[in-house]
PADO-141375 format. One record per atom (N, C-alpha, C): residue in one letter; x, y, z. Coordinates in steps of 0.05 Angstrom, whole numbers, plus 5000, padded with zeros to 4 digits. Example, Ala and Ser with C-alpha at 12.3 -4.5 7.8 and 13.67 -1.06 7.14 Angstrom:
# residues 2
a526448865156
a524649105156
a526449345156
s525749555142
s527349795143
s525850015157
# end
This chain:
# residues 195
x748480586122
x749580836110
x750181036131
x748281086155
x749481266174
x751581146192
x752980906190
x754980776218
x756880876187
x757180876161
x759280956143
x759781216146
x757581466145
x757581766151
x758981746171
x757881676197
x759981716219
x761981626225
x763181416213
x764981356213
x768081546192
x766581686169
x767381906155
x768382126177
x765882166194
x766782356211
x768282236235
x768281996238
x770682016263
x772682016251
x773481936230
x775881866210
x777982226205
x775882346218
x776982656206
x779282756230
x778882566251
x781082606282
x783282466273
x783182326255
x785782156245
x787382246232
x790282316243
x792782346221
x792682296199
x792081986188
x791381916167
x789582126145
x787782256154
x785282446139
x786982626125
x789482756151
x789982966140
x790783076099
x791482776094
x791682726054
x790282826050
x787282916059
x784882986041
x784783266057
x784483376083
x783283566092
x785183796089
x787983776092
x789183926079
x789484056056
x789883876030
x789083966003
x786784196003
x784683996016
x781284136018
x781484406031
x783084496055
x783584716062
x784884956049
x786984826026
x788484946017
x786485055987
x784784965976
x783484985960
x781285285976
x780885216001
x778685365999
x779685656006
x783185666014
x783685926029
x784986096010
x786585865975
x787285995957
x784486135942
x782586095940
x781086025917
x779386375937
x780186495953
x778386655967
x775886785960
x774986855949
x772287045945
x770786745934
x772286575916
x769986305897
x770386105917
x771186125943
x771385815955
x769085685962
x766985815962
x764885535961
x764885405932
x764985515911
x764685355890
x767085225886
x769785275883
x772385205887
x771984915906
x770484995932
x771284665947
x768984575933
x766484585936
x764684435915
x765484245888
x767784445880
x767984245853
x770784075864
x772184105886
x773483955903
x771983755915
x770783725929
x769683515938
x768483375918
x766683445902
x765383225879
x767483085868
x769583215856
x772183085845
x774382955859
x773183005883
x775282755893
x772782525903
x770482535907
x769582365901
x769582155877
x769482295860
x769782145826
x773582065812
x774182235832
x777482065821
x778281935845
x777481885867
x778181645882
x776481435877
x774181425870
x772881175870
x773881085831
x774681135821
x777081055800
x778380815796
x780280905819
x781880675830
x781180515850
x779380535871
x778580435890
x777480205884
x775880265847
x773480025843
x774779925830
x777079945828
x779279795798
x778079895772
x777180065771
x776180175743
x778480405732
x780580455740
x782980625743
x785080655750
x787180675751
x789780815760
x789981025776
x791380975793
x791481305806
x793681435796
x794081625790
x796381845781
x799381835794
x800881825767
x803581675777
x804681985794
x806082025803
x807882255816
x807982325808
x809482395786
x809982665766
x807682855756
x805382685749
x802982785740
x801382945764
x802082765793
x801182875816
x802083145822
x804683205827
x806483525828
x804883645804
x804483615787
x803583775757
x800083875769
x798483565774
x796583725786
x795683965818
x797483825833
x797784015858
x799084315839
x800684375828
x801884575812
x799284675801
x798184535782
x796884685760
x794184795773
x793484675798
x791084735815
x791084955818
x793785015837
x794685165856
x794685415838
x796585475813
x795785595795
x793585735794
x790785525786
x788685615770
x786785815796
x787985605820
x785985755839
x786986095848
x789986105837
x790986385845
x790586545821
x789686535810
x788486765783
x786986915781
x785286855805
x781886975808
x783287235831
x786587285838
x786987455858
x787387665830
x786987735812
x787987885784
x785087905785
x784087735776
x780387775764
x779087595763
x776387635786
x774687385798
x773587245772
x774287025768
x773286765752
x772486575763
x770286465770
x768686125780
x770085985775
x769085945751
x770385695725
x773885725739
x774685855735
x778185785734
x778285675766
x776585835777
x776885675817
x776085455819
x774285425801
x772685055804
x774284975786
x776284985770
x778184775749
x780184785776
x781184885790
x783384895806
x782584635826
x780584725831
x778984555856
x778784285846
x778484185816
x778283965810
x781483815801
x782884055794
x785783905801
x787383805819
x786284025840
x788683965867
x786583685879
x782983615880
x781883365881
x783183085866
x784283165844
x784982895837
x787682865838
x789582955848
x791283045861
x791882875882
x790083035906
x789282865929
x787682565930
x786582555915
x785082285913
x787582005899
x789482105890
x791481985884
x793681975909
x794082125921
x795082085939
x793081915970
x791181915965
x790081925999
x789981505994
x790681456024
x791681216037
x788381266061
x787081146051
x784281156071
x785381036102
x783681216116
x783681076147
x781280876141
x781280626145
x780580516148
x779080336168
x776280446174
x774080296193
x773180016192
x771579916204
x769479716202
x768179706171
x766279976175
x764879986159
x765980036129
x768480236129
x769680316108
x770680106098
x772679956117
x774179676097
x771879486084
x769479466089
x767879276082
x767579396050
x766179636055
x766179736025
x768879756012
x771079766019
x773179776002
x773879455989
x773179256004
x772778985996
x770878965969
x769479065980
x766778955958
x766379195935
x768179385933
x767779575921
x767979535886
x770179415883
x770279265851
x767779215836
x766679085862
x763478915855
x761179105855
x761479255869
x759079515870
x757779655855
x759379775838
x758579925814
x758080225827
x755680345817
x753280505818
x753880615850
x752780365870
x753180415896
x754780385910
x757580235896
x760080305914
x760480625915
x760480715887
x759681065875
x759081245906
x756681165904
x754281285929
x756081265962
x756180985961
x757180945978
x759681085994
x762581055978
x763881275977
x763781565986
x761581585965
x760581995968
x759882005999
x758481746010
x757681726034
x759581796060
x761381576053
x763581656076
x765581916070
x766282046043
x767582256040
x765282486056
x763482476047
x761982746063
x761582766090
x761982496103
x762982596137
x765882576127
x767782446126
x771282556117
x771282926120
x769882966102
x770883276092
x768983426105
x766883346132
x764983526137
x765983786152
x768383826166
x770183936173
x770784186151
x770984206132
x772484306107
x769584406094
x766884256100
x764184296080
x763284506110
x763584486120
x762084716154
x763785036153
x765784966150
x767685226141
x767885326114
x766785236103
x766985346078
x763585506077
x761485416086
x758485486089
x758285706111
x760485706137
x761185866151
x762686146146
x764886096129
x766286306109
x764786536088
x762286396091
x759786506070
x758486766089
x757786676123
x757186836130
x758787096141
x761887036135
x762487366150
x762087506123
x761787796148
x761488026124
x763588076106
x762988216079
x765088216050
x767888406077
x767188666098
x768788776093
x771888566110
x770088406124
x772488196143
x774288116120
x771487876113
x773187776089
x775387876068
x774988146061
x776788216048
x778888256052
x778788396086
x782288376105
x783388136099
x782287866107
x783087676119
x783987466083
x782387576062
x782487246043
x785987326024
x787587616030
x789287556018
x791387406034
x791087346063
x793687216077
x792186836073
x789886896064
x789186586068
x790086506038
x789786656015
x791186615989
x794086595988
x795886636001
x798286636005
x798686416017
x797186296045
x797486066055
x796585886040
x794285886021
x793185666004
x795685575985
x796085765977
x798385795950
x801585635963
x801685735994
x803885566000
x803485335999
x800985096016
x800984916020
x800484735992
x800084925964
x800484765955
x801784785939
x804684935939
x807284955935
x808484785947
x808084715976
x809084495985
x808784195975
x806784195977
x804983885958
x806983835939
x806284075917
x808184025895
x810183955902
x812684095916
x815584015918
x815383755932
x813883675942
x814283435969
x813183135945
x812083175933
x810482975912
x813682975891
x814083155878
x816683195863
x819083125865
x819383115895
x822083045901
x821182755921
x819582695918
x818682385937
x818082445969
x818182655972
x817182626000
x815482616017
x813182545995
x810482576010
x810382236010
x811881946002
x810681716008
x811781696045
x814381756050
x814581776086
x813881926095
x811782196076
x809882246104
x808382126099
x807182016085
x803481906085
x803781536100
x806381536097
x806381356111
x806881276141
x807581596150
x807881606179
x805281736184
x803281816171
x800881986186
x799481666181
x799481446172
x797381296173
x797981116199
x801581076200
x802680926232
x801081136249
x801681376257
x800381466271
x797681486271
x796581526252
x793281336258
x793081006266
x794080896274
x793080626283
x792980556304
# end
């Protein structure tokens, strides 16, 4: 279980990652004042909608539905700039997660391809397992977001409406790039360039 963690975390230097760490960024810089709970309910949910399809227990989300969730995320997480709501930052956070988990093309390790082999068969602890290597994947995204906690309210308050504008772009972009097809030649040039 720790050669899988670390292997999560070397996996986070890889082009390839960027499918997940971007979204994850973009969640935490729209969602400003709720982004720990916002990535929280991001990370659990893309734990639980990639292991979906991974275990053959699911489908992953055709395109269309994908733009709709990057959209409707992106949305939910920019509402709380009108009037702070959890709930609406952690629904955002779990959209633009399964979103991403429909899009993400794993870098693929040692340790990771083994569990992706045997994952069908796993059950319970392919589950675990998974959560295993996503939490080095996203530890990057889980350190800054626990870090974000400690500047003081008055920084933070300069700084979270240009990060809500950047959140909100990147996943304006998503949307249009998922919408109009252009996110399968990039995800397929960030994984050539991972190899």
């Amino acid at each position: 279980m720790i050669r899988l963690l670390l292997e999560g975390v070397s996996s986070t230097l890889l082009p390839c990652s960027l499918t997940v760490l971007v979204p994850g960024l973009a969640v935490f810089a729209a969602a400003r004042k709720e982004s720990f709970k916002a990535v929280l309910a991001f990370l659990v949910a893309l734990v639980v909608f990639a292991w979906f399809p991974l275990s053959g227990r699911g489908p992953a989300l055709p395109d269309p539905l994908i733009a709709l969730a990057f959209l409707g995320g992106g949305v939910l997480l920019l509402i709380p700039l009108i009037r702070r709501i959890d709930l609406v930052s952690m629904a955002g956070g779990i959209a633009v997660a399964w979103a991403t988990a429909s899009l993400w093309q794993p870098c693929v390790g040692t340790e990771f391809g083994s569990l992706l082999n045997s994952m069908p068969n796993r059950g319970l602890s392919g589950f675990i397992l998974l959560s295993i290597y996503l939490a080095g994947l996203t530890l990057p995204l889980s350190m800054l977001t626990a870090a974000a906690e400690l500047v003081p309210g008055a920084i933070r308050s300069l700084v979270s409406p240009l990060l809500a504008v950047l959140g909100g772009f990147i996943l304006a972009m998503a949307t249009v790039g998922v919408a109009l097809g252009f996110h399968e030649r990039l995800l397929e040039q960030l994984f050539v360039w991972s190899l």
